[in-house]
C-alpha positions as CSV (number, residue, x, y, z in Angstrom):
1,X,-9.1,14.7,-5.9
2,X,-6.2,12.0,-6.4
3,X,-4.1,12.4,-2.9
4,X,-1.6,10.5,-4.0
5,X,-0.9,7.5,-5.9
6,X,1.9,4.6,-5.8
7,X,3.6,3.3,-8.5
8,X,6.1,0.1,-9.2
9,X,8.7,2.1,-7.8
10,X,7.0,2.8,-4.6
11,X,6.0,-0.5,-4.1
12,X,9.7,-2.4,-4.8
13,X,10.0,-5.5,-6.0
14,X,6.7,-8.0,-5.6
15,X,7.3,-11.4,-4.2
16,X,6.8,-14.7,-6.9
17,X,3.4,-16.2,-6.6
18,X,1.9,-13.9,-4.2
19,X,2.7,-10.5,-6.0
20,X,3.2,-9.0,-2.3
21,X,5.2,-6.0,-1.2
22,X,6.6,-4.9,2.0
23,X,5.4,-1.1,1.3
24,X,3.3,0.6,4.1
25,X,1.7,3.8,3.4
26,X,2.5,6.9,6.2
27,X,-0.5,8.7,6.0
28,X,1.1,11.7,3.3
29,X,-0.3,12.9,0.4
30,X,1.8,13.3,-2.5
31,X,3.7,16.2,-1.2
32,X,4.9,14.6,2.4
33,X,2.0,16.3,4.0
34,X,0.0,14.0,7.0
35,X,-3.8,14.1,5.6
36,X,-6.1,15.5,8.2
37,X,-8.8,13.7,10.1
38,X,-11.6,12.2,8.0
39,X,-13.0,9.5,5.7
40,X,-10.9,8.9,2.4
41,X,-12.0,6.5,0.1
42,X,-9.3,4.4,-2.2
43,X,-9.2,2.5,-5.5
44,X,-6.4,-0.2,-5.8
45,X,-6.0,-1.2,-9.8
46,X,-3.0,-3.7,-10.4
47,X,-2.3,-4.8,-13.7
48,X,1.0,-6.6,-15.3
49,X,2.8,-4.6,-18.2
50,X,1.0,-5.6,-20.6
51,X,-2.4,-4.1,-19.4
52,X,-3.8,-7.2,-18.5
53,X,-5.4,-8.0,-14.4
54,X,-4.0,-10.0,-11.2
55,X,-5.5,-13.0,-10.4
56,X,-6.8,-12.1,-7.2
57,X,-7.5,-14.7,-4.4
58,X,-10.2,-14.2,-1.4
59,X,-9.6,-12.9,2.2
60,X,-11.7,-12.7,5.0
61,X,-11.1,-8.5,4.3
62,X,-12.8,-9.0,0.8
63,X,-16.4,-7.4,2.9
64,X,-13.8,-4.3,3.5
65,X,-13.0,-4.0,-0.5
66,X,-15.4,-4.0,-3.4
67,X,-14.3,-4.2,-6.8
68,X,-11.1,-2.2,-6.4
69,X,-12.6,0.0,-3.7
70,X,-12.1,0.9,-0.2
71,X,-12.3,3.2,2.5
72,X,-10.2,4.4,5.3
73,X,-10.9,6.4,8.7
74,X,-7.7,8.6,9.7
75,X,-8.1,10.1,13.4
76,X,-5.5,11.2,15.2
């Protein structure tokens, strides 16, 4: 199930060139709630407003994230 997911508004304004936000994620679900202990995976899509794909640039965390997918470990 979808725990929650961020739109533009979330995320604020992107910086030029690097499309990056200042947004950091607290660990709620969709209704405020903390998400319990466990494995969650994610899927990040970014697209302009016209439909069409980022240009995406490598990081040494690209072996973390494979095409659009991730996973996180919450334990508290």
């Amino acid at each position: 199930r979808i725990v929650r997911e961020l739109t533009q508004a979330d995320l604020g304004m992107l910086r030029p060139g690097t499309h990056q936000t200042d947004f950091a994620w607290n660990g709620t679900d969709a209704f405020g709630d903390p998400l319990a202990n466990g494995v969650y995976l994610y899927r990040v899509i970014a697209q302009k407003a016209d439909g069409e794909e980022f240009e995406t640039y490598a990081t040494g965390a690209d072996t973390y994230f494979k095409k659009g997918f991730g996973k996180l470990v919450i334990v508290r």
